[in-house]
N, C-alpha and C positions, 0 to 999 in steps of 0.2 A: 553798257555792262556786258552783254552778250559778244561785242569786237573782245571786251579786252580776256572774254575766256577763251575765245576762241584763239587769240593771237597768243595766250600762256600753251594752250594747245598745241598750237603748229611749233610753239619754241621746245615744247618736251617730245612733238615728234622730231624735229630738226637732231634732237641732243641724240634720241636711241638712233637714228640713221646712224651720226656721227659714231657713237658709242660701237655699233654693229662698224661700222667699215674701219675702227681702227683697231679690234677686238680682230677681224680679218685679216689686216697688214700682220698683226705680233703674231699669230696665227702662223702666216706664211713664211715671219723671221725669226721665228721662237725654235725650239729643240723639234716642236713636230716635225718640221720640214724640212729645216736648213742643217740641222745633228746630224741626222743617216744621210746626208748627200757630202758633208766636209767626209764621214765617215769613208763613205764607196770613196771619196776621191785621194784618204789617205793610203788607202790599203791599196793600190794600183800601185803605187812606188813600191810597196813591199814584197807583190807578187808578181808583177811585171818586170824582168830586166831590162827591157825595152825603153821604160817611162826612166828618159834623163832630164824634165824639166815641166814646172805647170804648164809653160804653154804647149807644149805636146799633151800633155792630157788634157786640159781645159776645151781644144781645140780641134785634136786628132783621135778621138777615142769614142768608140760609137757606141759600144756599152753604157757608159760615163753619159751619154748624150741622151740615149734611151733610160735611162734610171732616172734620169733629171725629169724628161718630159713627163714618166709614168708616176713618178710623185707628188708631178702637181696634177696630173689624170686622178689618180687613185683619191688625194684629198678633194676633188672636185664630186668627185663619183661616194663618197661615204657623207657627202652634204647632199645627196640627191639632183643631183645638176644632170640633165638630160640630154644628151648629143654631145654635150663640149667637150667630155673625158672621152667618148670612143673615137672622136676628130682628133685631138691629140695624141690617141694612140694611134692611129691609122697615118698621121703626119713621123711621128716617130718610127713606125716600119717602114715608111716610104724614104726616109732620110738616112735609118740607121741597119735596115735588115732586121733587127728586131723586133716580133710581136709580143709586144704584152698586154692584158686585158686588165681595163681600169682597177678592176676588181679585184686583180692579184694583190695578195700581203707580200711583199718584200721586206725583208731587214733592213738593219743600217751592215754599213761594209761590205754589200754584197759587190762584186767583182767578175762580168760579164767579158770573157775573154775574147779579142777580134768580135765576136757576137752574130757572125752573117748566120740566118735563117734558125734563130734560136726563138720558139714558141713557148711564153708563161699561159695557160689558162685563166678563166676567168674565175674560179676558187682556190687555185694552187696559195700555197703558203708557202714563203722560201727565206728558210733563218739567217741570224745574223753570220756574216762571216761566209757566207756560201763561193766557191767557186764553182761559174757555167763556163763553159767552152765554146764553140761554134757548133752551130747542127743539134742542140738538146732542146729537147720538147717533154716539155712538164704539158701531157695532155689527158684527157678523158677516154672512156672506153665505149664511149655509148650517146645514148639521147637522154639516159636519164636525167632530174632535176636534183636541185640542192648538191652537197659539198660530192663533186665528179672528177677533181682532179687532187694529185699528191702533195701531200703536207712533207717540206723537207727541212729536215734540224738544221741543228745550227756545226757550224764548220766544215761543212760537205763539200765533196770536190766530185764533180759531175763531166767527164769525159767528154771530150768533139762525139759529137754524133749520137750521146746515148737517149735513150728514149723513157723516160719515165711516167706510166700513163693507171690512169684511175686514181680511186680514193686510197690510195696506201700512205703509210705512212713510213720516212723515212728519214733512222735515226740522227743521233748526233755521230758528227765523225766517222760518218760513211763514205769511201771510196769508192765510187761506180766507174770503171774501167770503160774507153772510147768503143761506142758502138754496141753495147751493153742492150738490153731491152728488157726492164726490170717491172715485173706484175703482181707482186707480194711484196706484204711490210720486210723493212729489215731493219733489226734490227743495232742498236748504238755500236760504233765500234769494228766494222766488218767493209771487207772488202771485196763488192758484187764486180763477176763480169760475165759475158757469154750471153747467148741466145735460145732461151729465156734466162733472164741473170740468174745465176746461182753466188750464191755465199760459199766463197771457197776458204777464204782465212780471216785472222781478227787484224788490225791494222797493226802499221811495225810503226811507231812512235818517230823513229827514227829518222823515217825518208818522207823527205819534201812532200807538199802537193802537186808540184810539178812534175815526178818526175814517174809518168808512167810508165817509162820500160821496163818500170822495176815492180809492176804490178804481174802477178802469179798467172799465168796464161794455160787455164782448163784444158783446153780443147788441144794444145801442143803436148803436153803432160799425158794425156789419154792416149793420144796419136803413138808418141813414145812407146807409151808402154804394150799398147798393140803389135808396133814394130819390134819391140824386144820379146814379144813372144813369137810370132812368127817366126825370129830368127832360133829362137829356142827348139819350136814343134820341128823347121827343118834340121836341123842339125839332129835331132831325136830320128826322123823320118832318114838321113842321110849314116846312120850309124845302124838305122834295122835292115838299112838293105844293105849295108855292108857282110852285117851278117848272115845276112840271109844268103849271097853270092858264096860266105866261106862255108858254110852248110851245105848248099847244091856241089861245091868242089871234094867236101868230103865225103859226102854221100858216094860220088863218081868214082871216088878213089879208092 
C-alpha cells in the first residue's frame, strides 16, 4: 500500500517537473521573449540602409547579437538565476562590444547602432522603439543603491558618444545630439545637446532620426553671435577714432 502511494507520488512529481519545463519552453517561444526580439530584428531594415538581407543582420550585427543575448540574461536574471545572466552578459561584451547588465529593461524594437563600447546599466529602462549609437552609456552617478540609472521613453534617438547618467528621466521623442552629456530630466518632445545637455528646441516632426546634421548646434550659434558683436564694438571703436583724428585736425586748424 505504502509502494503504491508512493509510486502516485513520484508520478505527480514527474508530471509538475514535466509541467514546470514545458511552462519554460512556451516561456522562452511565447511573446515574452521571442515578440521584442522579431521586433529589434524588424526595425534594423527600417532604420539601417545598410541592412540589404536577413542574413546580414541575423549574422553581421552586433547590436542584434547583444539584444538577443541580454534577453535571455534579463529573463534568467528576473527568475533569480545567479551567475548565469552576468556570464552571458560578460560573453556578449566580449563578442559584441556591448555592455549590458542583466538587470536592464529594454523594449521591444530597440535598435543598437554598429554598438562598439555602448554601456546599459544595471536599472536603466530603455523604451520601445529606442535608437542607441556607438559610444552611449546609460550610466550612474555615484555608489548609491536602488533605481541609479535613467529611465528612457519610448522613440528616442540617442547620439554616438552621448552620455546619459543618473536617475533622470527621459521623455518620449527626445533627441540627444552625438556627445551630449545630459544630467536632468527632459522632458517629451525636445531636442538636448552640449556639455551639460541643455534643451535648446522642441523636435521638427519632419526630419529623420538619422539625420543629425540637422540637429540645432548651441555652442556654434553662441560662438556666432560673439563674432558679430566683436565685429560690431570694432567697427563702433574704428568710427570714434575717426572722429576723434577729425577733431584734433580742426582743433589745429
Amino acid at each position: 500500500m505504502q509502494q503504491s502511494f508512493d509510486s502516485i507520488s513520484d508520478r505527480q512529481t514527474i508530471k509538475t517537473q514535466d509541467s514546470a519545463h514545458t511552462s519554460l519552453l512556451k516561456n522562452l517561444l511565447s511573446g515574452v521573449f521571442f515578440e521584442p526580439l522579431l521586433s529589434d530584428f524588424r526595425i534594423i531594415f527600417e532604420r539601417d540602409p545598410a541592412a540589404r538581407n536577413w542574413l546580414e543582420v541575423v549574422f553581421c550585427y552586433p547590436g542584434f547579437h547583444a539584444l538577443c543575448l541580454h534577453r535571455l540574461a534579463h529573463w534568467l536574471h528576473r527568475r533569480g538565476v545567479g551567475f548565469i545572466p552576468r556570464l552571458i552578459s560578460h560573453i556578449g561584451r566580449f563578442l559584441t562590444g556591448i555592455e549590458i547588465h542583466p538587470g536592464a529593461e529594454i523594449g521591444k524594437g530597440v535598435f543598437i547602432d554598429h554598438g562598439m563600447g555602448v554601456v546599459i546599466g544595471e536599472t536603466a529602462i530603455v523604451g520601445d522603439y529606442t535608437l542607441i549609437y556607438q559610444g552611449v552609456t546609460l550610466g550612474g552617478t555615484g555608489k548609491e543603491s536602488g533605481k541609479r540609472h535613467p529611465t528612457v521613453g519610448k522613440n528616442v534617438v540617442i547620439g554616438a558618444g552621448a552620455k546619459v547618467l543618473g536617475n533622470i528621466q527621459i521623455g518620449d521623442r527626445v533627441r540627444i545630439g552625438a556627445g551630449s552629456i545630459v544630467l536632468r530630466q527632459v522632458p517629451s518632445d525636445r531636442t538636448v545637446v552640449g556639455v551639460p545637455g541643455r534643451i535648446i528646441s522642441r523636435n521638427d516632426a519632419s526630419l529623420s532620426p538619422l539625420e543629425h546634421g540637422k540637429l540645432p548646434d548651441l555652442e556654434a550659434t553662441v560662438i556666432s553671435s560673439l563674432l558679430s558683436r566683436i565685429e560690431q564694438l570694432e567697427q563702433q571703436l574704428q568710427t570714434l577714432r575717426v572722429k576723434s583724428q577729425e577733431s584734433k585736425v580742426k582743433s589745429q586748424n
